[in-house]
C-alpha positions in Angstrom: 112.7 -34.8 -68.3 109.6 -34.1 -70.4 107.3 -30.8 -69.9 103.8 -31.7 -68.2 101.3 -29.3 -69.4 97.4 -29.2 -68.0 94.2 -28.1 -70.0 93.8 -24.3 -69.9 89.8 -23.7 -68.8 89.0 -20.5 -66.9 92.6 -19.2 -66.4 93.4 -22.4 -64.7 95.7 -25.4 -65.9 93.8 -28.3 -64.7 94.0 -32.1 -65.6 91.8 -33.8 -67.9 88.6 -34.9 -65.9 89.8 -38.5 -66.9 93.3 -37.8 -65.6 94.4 -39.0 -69.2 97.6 -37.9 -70.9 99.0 -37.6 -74.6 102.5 -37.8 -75.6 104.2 -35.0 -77.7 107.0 -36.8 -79.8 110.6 -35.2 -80.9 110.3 -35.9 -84.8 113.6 -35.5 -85.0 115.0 -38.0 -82.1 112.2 -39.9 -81.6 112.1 -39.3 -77.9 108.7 -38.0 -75.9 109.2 -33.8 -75.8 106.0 -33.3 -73.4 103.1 -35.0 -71.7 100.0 -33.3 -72.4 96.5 -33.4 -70.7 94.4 -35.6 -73.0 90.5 -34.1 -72.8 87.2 -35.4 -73.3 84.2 -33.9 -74.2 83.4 -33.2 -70.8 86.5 -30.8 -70.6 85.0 -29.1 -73.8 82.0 -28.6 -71.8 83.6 -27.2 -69.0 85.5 -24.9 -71.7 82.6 -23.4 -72.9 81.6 -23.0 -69.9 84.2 -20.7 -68.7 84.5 -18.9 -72.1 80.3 -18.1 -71.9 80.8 -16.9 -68.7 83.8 -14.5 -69.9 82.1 -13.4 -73.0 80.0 -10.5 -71.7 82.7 -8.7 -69.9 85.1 -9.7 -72.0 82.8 -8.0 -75.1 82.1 -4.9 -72.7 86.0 -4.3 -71.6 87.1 -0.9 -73.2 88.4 -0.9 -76.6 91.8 0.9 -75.7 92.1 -1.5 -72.9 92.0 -4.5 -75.2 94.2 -3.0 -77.6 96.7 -2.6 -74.9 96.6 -6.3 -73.7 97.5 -7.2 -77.5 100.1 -4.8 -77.8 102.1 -6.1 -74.9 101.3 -9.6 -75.8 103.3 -8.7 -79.3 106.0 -7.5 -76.9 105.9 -10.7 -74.5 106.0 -13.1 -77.9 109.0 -11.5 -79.3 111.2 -11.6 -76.2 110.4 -15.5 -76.4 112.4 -16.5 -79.8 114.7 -18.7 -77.8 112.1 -20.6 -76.5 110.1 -20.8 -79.5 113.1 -21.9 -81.1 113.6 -24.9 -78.9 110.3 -25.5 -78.7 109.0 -25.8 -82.2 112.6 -28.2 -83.3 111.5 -30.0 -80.5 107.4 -30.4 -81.5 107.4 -29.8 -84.9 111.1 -30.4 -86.7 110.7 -26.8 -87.3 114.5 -24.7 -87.8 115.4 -21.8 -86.0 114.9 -19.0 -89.0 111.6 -20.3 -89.5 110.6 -20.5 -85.7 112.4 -17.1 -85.7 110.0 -16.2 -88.8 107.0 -17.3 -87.0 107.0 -14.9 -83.9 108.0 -11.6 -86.1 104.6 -12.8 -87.9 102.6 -13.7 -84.8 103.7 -10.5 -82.8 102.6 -8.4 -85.6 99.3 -10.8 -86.2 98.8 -9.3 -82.4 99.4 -5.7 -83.4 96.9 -6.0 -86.6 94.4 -7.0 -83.9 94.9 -4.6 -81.5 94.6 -2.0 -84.5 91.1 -3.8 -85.5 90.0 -3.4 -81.8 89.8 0.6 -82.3 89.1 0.7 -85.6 85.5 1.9 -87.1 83.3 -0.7 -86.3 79.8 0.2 -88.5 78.5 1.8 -90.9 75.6 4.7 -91.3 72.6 4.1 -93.2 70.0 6.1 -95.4 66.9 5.9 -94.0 63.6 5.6 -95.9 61.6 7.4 -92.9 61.8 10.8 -92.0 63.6 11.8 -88.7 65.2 8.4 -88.3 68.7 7.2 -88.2 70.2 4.1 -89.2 73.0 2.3 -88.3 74.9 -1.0 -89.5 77.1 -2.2 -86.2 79.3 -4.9 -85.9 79.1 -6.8 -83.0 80.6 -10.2 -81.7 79.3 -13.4 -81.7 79.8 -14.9 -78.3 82.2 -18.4 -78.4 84.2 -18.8 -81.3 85.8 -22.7 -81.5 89.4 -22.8 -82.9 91.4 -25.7 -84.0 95.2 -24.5 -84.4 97.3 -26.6 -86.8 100.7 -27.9 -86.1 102.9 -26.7 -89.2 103.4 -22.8 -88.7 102.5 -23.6 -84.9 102.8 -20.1 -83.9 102.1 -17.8 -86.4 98.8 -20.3 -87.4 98.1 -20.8 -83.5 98.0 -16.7 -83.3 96.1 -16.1 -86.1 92.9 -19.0 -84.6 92.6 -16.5 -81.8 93.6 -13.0 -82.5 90.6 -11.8 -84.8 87.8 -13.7 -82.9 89.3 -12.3 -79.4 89.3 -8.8 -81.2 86.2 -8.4 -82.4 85.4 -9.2 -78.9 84.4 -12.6 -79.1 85.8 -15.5 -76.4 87.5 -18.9 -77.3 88.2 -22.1 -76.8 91.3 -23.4 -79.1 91.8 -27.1 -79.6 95.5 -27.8 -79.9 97.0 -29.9 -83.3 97.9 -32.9 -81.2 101.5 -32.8 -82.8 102.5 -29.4 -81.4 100.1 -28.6 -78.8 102.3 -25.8 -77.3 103.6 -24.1 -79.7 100.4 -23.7 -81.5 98.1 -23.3 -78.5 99.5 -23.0 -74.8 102.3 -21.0 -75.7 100.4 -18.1 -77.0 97.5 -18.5 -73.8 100.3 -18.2 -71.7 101.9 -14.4 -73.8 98.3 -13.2 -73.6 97.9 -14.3 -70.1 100.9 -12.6 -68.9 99.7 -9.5 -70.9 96.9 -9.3 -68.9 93.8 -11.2 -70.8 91.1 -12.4 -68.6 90.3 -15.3 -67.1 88.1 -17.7 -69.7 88.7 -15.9 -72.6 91.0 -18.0 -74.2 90.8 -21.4 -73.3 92.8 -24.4 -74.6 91.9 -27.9 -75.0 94.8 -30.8 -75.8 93.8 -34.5 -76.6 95.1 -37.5 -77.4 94.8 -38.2 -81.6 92.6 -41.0 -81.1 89.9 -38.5 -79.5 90.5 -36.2 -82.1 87.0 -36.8 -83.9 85.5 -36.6 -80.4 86.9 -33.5 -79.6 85.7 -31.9 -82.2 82.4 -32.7 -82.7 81.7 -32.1 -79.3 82.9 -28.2 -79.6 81.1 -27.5 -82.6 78.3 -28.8 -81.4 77.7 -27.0 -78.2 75.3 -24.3 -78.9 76.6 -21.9 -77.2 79.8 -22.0 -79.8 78.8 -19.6 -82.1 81.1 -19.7 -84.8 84.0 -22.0 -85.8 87.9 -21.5 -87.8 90.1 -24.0 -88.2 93.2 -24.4 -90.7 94.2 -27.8 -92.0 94.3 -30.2 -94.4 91.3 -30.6 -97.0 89.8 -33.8 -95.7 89.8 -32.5 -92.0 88.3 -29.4 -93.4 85.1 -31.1 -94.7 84.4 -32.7 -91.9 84.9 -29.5 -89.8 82.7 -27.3 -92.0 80.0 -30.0 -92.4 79.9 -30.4 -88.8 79.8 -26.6 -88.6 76.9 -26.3 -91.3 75.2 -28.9 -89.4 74.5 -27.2 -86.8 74.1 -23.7 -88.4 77.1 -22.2 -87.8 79.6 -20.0 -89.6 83.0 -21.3 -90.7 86.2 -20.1 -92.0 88.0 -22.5 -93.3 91.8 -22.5 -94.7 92.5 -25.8 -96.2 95.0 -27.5 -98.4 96.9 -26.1 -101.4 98.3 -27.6 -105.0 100.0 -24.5 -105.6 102.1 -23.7 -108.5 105.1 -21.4 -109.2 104.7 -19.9 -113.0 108.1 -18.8 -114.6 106.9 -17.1 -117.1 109.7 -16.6 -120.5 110.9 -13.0 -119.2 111.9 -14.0 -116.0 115.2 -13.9 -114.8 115.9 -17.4 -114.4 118.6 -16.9 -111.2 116.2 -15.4 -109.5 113.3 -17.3 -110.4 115.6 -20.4 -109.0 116.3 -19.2 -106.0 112.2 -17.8 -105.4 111.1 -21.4 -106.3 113.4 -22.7 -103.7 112.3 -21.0 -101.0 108.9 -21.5 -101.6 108.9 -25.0 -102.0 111.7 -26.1 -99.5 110.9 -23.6 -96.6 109.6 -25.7 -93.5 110.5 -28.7 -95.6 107.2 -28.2 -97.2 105.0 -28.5 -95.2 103.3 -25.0 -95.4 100.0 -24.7 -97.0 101.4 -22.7 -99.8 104.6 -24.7 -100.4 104.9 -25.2 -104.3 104.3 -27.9 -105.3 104.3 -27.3 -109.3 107.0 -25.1 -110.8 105.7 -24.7 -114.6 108.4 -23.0 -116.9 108.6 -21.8 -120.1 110.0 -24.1 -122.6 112.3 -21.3 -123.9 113.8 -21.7 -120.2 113.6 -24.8 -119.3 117.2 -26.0 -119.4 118.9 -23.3 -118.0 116.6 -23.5 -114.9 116.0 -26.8 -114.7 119.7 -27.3 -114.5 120.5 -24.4 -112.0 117.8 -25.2 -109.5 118.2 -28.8 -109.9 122.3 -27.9 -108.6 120.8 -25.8 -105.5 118.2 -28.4 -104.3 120.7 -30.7 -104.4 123.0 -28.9 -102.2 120.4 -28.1 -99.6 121.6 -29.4 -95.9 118.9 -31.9 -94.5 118.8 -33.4 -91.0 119.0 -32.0 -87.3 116.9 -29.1 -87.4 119.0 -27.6 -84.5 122.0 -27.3 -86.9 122.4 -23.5 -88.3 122.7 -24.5 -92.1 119.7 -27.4 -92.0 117.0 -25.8 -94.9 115.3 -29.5 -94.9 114.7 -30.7 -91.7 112.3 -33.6 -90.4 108.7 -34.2 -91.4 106.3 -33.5 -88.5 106.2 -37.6 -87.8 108.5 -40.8 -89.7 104.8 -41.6 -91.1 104.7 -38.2 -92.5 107.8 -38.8 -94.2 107.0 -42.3 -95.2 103.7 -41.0 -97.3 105.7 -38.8 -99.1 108.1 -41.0 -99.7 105.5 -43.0 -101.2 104.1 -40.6 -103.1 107.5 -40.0 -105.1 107.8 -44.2 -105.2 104.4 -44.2 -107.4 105.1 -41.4 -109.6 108.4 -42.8 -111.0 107.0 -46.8 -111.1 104.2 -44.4 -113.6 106.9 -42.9 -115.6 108.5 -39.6 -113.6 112.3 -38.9 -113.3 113.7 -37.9 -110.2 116.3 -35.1 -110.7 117.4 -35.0 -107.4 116.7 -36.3 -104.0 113.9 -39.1 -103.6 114.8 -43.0 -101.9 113.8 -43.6 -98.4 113.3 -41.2 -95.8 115.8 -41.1 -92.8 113.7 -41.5 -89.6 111.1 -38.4 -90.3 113.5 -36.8 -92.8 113.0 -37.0 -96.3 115.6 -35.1 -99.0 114.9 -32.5 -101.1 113.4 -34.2 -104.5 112.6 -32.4 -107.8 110.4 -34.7 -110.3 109.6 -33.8 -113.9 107.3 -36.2 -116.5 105.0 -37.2 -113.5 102.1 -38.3 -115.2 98.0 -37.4 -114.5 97.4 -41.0 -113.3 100.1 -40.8 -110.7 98.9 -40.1 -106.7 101.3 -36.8 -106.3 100.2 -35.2 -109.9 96.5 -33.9 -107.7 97.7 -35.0 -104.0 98.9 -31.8 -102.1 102.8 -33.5 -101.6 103.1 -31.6 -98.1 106.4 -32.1 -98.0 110.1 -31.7 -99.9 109.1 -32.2 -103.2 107.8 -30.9 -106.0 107.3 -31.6 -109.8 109.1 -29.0 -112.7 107.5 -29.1 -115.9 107.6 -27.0 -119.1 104.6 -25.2 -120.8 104.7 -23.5 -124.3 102.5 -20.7 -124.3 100.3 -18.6 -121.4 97.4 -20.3 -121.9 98.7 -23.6 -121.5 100.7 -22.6 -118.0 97.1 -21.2 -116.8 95.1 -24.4 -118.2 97.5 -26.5 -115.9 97.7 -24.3 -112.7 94.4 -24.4 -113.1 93.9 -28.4 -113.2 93.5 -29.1 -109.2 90.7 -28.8 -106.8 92.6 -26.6 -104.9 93.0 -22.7 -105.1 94.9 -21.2 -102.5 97.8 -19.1 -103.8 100.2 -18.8 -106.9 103.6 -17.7 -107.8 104.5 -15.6 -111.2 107.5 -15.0 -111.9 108.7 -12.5 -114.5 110.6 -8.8 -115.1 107.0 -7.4 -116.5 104.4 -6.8 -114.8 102.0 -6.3 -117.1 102.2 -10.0 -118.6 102.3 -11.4 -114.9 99.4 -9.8 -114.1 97.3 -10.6 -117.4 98.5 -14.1 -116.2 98.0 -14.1 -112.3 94.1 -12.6 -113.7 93.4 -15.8 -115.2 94.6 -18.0 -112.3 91.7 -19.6 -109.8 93.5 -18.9 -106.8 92.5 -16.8 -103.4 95.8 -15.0 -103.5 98.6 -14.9 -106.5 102.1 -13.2 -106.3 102.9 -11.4 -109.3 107.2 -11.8 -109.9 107.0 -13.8 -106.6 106.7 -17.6 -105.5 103.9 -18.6 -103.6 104.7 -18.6 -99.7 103.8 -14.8 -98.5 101.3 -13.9 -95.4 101.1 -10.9 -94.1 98.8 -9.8 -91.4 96.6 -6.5 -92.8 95.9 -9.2 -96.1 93.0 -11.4 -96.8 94.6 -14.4 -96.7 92.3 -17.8 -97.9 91.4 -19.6 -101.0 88.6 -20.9 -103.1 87.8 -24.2 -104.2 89.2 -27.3 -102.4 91.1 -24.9 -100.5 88.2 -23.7 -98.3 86.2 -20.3 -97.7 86.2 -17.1 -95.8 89.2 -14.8 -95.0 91.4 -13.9 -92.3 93.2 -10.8 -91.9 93.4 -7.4 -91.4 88.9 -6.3 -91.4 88.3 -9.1 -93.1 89.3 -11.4 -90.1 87.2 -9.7 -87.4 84.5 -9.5 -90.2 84.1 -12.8 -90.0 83.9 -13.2 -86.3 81.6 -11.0 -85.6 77.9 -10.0 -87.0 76.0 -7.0 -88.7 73.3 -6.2 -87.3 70.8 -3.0 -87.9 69.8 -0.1 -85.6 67.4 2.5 -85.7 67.0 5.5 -83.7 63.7 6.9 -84.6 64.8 11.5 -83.5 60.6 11.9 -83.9 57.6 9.5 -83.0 56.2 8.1 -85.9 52.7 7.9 -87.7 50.8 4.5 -87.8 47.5 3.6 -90.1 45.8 2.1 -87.0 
């Protein structure tokens, strides 16, 4: 029998105003997982609503009192990775390590916040005037709209709400329509259970075809005061112009083309299995996955060979098996694009090494490419999925001249035994993070973590996160009265 989840406005699950619904679809099997409420911009309305009317007591709780609420929410989370582990095989196709993966990050996501709640939160000025103090204080914004994405549900779900919440903002979270649990309701229900208030967090679910709706509506209320949403590129641009349209501040993670340098003193077993991980982890479909692992011609051979061996051994299929690396795409369409992306690069001239053919319902193999050429789709399209493209460079310069060819600039991989050359290298890359004898998957909580270009703008993590959800403003306390010309 499938789970039936309601809207979360006001601490309440309540049905859609409509009394609409939305499926949640198994990837894997096909079958309907969950039935969802499906809003409309009336339930947005009644979400802001409840948020506006939590946000002043919510911004007035005490600090330590906060803190605590995320601290036992990080507690709550972990004792869940059963659940999450069903649940996110079941939404997303995800595997059990990586579900696994995703609450360790999320739960300490949660602590980072509840560190950020206590710590200094200003600044003390010079002050041109005698007898007069000035301060630079941080203080929140008021309704923060969050769009959670679908592909790290958890640990990208956590991360929508954690810094605007601790900085002492409120939300309203609209849920990725193709894991709107895992990314959304799941981690309402840890903080309600750990004791956050009614209407801080609230969390909207809608059907796909309401999407644009949805989210138009949100940003547009004026009492939303700032928006974050993680995503793919195109999505992103319309977020942020909807955002800018209406004056308000955005942070946006977007889309990667990330590429995996093995530079000509790496160790080449190690380099092949760091390049495998970062490409094949969650199938691909992480916004850092590599997608372009550039090697040095002196190398080329040996590690084409060896990690053209392991991809091939990879276990695909049911991601409730223990030894599946490669499980489903998030939908069979998913899967079909990719597929098609791999089609058009070798009818343009690439060679498949391993992998490629048709996808089995939403499961596509493991595929390495080489000789994909610039007027192929896949050579500038993010692949988002099992695949990626090995290609040989002679030189530093041209390695950094072709990570550098994409619109995107999210994160990097170098890999080499000296740290010096991998970090003149990593210098030269246009990137918003690089990993220096690393591939390009990392994220840790205390870290900026965005990109530049294509990739979007602004940061969260660690200071930088509540930063961004919360303004500056200045404060004078004048110890003396002061002197006036008139």
């Amino acid at each position: 029998m499938a789970i039936t989840r309601e809207l979360l406005i006001g601490g309440k699950d309540v049905p859609a105003a409509s009394g609409r619904t939305a499926e949640d679809v198994d990837p894997y099997t096909g079958e309907v997982y969950a039935t969802v409420a499906a809003a409309g911009p009336e339930d947005v309305t009644r979400a802001v609503d409840a948020a506006d009317a939590a946000f002043e007591q919510w911004a007035a709780l005490a600090p330590f009192a906060r803190r605590t609420i995320f601290l036992d929410a990080a507690g709550l989370l972990e004792a869940r990775g059963d659940e999450v582990a069903e649940l996110m095989a079941r939404e997303a196709g995800g595997t059990r390590p990586w579900a696994l993966f995703n609450v360790a990050l999320a739960a300490n996501i949660l602590r980072e916040a509840a560190a950020a709640i206590t710590a200094p939160r200003g600044e003390v000025l010079s002050a041109q005037e005698e007898g007069v103090l000035g301060l630079a204080v941080r203080e929140p914004l008021g309704v923060v709209a969050a769009f959670a994405p679908w592909n790290a549900p958890v640990i990208l779900g956590t991360r929508a709400v954690a810094a605007p919440l601790a900085a002492g903002n409120t939300v309203v979270v609209k849920a990725s329509e193709d894991a709107p649990i895992a990314c959304a309701l799941l981690i309402a229900d840890v903080l309600r259970e750990a004791g956050l208030p009614d209407g801080v967090l609230n969390v909207i679910t809608n059907d796909r075809e309401d999407a644009a709706e949805i989210a138009e509506a949100l940003i547009a209320d004026p009492r939303v005061r700032a928006v974050n949403f993680t995503g793919s590129t195109g999505v992103g641009r319309v977020i942020g112009t909807h955002a800018a349209s209406h004056l308000k501040p955005a942070v946006l993670e977007l889309g990667g083309k990330n590429a995996v340098l093995v530079l000509d003193d790496a160790d080449v077993d190690y380099a092949v299995d760091a390049v495998t991980f970062g490409v094949f982890m969650n199938s691909g479909q992480i916004c850092m996955s590599g997608d372009r692992i550039l090697v040095h011609e002196s190398l080329a051979e040996e590690f084409t060979r060896k990690f053209t061996a392991k991809v091939a051994s990879l276990w695909a299929g049911d991601p409730g098996h223990p030894h599946t690396v490669v499980g489903p795409l998030v939908t069979a369409s998913a899967a079909r694009r990719v597929a098609a992306l791999v089609e058009d690069a070798v009818a343009k001239g690439a060679t498949v090494l391993t992998g490629g053919g048709e996808p089995d319902g939403a499961v596509h193999p493991a595929t390495v490419l080489t000789g994909v050429p610039k007027d192929a789709e896949l050579y500038y399209a993010e692949a988002f999925g099992p695949v990626c493209v090995v290609e040989t460079f002679a030189d530093d310069d041209s390695a950094v001249a072709v990570a550098n060819d994409t619109d995107n600039g999210l994160t990097c991989g170098v890999i080499t035994e000296n740290a010096t050359h991998g970090l003149a290298v990593a210098r030269r890359i246009r990137t918003g993070i690089v990993h220096i004898n690393d591939q390009s998957v990392a994220d840790e909580p205390h870290a900026p973590f965005g990109g530049v270009k294509a990739s979007g703008y602004g940061r969260f993590g660690g200071r930088w996160g509540v930063e961004a959800f919360s303004s500056t403003r200045w404060m004078t306390i004048a110890t003396q009265q002061a002197h006036y010309p008139f």
